[in-house]
N, C-alpha and C positions, 0 to 999 in steps of 0.2 A: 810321874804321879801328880795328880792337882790337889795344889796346895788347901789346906781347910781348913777350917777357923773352930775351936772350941764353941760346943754347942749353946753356951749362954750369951757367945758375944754373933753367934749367927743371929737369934734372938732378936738381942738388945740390935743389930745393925739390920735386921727385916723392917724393924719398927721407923727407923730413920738413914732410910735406905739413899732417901738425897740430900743427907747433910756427906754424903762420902767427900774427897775430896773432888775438885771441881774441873781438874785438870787429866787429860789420861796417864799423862807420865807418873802423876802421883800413887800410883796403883798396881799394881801387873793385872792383867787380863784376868785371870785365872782368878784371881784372887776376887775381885771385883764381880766375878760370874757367883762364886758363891754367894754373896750379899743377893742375887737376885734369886738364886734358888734359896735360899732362905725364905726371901719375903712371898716368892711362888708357892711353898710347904705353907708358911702363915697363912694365905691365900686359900688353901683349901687343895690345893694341887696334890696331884698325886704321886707316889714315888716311881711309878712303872712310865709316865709320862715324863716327869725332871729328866729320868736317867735316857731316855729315846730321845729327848728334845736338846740335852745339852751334852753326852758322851765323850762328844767329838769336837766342839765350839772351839773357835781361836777366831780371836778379831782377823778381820777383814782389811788390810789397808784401802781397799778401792772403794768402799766404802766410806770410811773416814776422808779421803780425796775427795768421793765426790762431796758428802757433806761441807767440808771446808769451803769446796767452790763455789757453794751459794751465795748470792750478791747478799750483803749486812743492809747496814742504812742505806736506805733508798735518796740516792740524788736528784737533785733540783732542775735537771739540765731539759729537763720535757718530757714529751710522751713520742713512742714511735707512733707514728698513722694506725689506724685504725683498718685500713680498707685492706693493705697488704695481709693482713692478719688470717681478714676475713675470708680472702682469694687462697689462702694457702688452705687454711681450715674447713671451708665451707664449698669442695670441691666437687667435682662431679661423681668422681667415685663413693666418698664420702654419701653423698645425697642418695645416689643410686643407693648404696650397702643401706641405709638409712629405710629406703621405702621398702624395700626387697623382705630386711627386718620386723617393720612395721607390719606390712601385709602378711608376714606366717604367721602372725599372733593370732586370729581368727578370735573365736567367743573372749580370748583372755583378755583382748585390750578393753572391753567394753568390761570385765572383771572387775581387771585394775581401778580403771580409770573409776567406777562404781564406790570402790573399795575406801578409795586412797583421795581422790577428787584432783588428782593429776593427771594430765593428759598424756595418753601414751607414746605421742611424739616427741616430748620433754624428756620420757624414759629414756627414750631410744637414743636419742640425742646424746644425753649422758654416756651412755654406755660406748656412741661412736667413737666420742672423744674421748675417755681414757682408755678405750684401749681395740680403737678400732672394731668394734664389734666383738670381740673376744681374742680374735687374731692374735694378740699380744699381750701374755699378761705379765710378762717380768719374768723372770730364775734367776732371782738373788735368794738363796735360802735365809727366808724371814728371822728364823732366830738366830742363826749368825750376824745378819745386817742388825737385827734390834738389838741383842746384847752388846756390840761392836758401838751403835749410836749413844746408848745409855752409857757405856764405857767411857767414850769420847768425851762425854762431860756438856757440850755446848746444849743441849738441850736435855737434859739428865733425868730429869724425873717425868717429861715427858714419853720417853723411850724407855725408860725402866716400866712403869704401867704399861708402855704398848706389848713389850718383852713380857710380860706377865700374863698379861691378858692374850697372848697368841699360845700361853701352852696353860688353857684353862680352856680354848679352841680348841688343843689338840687332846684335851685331857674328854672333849665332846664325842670323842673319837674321830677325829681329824688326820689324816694320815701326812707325816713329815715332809714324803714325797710331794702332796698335794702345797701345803704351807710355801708357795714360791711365787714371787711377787716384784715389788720394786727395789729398787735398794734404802730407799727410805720406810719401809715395812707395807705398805700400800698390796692389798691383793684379789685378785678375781675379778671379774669381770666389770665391776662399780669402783675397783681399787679402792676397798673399803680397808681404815686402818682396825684391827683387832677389838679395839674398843669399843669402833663403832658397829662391825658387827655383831659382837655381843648385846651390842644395848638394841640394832635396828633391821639385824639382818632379817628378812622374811621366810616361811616356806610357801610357795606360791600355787605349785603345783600337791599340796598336798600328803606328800610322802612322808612327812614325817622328819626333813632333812633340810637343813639353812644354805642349800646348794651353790653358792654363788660364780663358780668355775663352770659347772657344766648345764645348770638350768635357765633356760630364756626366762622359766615363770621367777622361779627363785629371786634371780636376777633384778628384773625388771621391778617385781614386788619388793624389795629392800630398796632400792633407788626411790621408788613412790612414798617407802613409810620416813625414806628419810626426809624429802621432802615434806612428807605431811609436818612430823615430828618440827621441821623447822619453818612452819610458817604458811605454807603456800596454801591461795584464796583462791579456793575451786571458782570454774567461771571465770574467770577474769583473766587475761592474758597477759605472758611481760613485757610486752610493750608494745606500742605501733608505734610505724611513720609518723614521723611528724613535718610541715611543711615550717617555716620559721621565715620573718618578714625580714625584708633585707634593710640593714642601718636594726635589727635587735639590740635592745641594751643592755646586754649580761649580764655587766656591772649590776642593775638593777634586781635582780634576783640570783646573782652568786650566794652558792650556799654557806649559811653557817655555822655547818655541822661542823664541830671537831672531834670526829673520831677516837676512838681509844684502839681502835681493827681497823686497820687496811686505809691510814686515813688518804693513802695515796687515789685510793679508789674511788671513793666517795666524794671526795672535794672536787671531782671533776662535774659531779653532775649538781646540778639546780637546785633550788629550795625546792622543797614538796610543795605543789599547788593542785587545786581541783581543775579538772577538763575545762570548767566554766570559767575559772580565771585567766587559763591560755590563751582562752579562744580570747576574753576579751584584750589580751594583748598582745592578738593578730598569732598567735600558732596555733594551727587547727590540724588535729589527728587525721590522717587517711581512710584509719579504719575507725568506725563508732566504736566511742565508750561513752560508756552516763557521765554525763557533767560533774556529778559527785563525787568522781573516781580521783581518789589520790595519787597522784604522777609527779614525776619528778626530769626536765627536761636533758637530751644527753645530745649533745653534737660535736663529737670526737677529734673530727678532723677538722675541724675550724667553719669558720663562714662560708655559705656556698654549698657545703657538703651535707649527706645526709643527716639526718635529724633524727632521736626515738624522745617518746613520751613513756618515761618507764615506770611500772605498778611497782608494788609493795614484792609481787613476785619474782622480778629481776633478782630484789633483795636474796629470796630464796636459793635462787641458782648461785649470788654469791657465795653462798654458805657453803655448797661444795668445792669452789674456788674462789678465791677472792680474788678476781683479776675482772676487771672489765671485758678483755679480749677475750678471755675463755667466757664470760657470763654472754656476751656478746654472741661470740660465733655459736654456744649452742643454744641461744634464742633464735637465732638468723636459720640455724638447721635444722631444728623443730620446725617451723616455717614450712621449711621446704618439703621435710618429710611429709606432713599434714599435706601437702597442695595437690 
């Protein structure tokens, strides 16, 4: 039987569900699962949904393993190349799945793209990369792995909200079966975490339903509003070519930004400068943009190698990942798809 806490201290420990202790050890599973259906019933949850979503739960060790293996502080030791990245990621297959995609959307990309002021090669792109077109979306049962990760303690109140917020998904009438994902809670076709489908998912085609497993329009339209929702300047692309004069002096416009997100990411690329200040210090874009265009210079693999002049929209694609290499190869793959 699971163990269960008198109903005034479920209460009082819904309220302050991440002062728990900080550690997994410090708790049993079980016990620590109630605090989260507590603060789920506070939440507004229902009791036919608690009992289908959590019946059966018991931490996950593989789970917690992989969690653990995630690299902490990032070291000082460089960056791999760029171009390897690109050659794995931005494959022929890939490309091909990419146009194949692209072209059955018919009246809808022109919807979207209407809609949302995102282009629907940008959609697609997304979509290749986390999860190959659909092909792959994860079975790790999400509320096992999120109760398991809020359990764990390293990032506590983070995964307690996403554990919450995936059975207020299912309280939508979301079927459990459906609910399967990464092991870090990520699910459907955009590996949208719970939250964010809550707050951005779309219905695209209409029916009444936040589809994001089996609908292209669903899909595609929750990747768009998430982008809208962060940022992205219809018109304007993330980035072009850029050629860069040889003897450039870096030094002279190394940025300096410092971060409070990702400051590994950022610090790679330039001060922000207008098209018109580039040019006048000999780097000139391939493809036209207005001289007024705020861009920011990025040449990965050092002197010699390729060059981008990147918009304010690059920034956007960070927002779903924060990696250069992923903001990277699916700006490189939008590209291709578009061509």
């Amino acid at each position: 039987m699971r163990f269960r806490f008198p109903a005034i201290l479920l209460s009082i420990a819904a309220m302050f569900c991440s002062a728990v202790p900080a550690s997994a050890q410090d708790m049993p599973f079980d016990a620590y699962l109630q605090l989260l259906i507590a603060r789920a019933r506070a939440e507004g949850v229902s009791e036919q949904t608690i009992q289908r979503m959590t019946f059966d739960l018991t931490a996950n060790p593989r789970v917690i393993s992989l969690d653990q293996s995630q690299p902490g502080t990032p070291t000082r030791s460089g960056y791999p190349p760029l171009a390897p990245y690109i050659d794995r990621h931005v494959d022929s297959a890939r490309i091909s799945g990419g146009r194949r995609e692209y072209a059955a959307l018919g009246n809808l990309r022109s919807r979207i793209e209407q809609r949302y002021g995102v282009p629907a090669s940008i959609l697609v792109a997304i979509w290749g990369h986390e999860t190959n077109y659909g092909s792959y979306t994860g079975d790790f049962d999400l509320a096992r792995s999120l109760a398991t990760l809020a359990w764990e303690g390293r990032r506590r109140e983070l995964f307690a909200t996403e554990f919450v917020d995936l059975l207020k998904i299912a309280d939508l009438g979301v079927n459990r079966s459906t609910l399967k994902g990464s092991w870090a809670g990520a699910f459907g076709n955009p590996q949208f975490l719970p939250s964010i489908y809550l707050r951005l998912a779309q219905d695209g085609d209409g029916d009444g339903h936040r589809d994001i497993w089996n609908s292209r329009a669903d899909t595609l339209a929750s990747i768009a509003n998430y982008f809208r929702d962060a940022g992205w300047r219809p018109g304007q692309p993330w980035g072009v070519r850029a050629s860069v004069p040889a003897g450039f002096d870096w030094a002279s416009v190394a940025s300096k930004l410092n971060s409070p997100v990702c400051p590994r990411v950022h610090e790679r690329q330039s001060q922000w400068k207008t098209v018109a200040e580039w040019k006048r210090l000999g780097v000139q874009p391939q493809v036209y943009l207005p001289d007024s265009t705020m861009t920011a210079l990025f040449q990965p693999d050092g002197a010699g190698t390729p060059a981008w002049l990147l918009t304010s929209n690059y920034r956007v694609i960070l927002e779903y990942n924060c990696s250069n290499y992923y903001a990277m190869s699916v700006g490189l793959l939008a590209d291709e798809i578009a061509r």
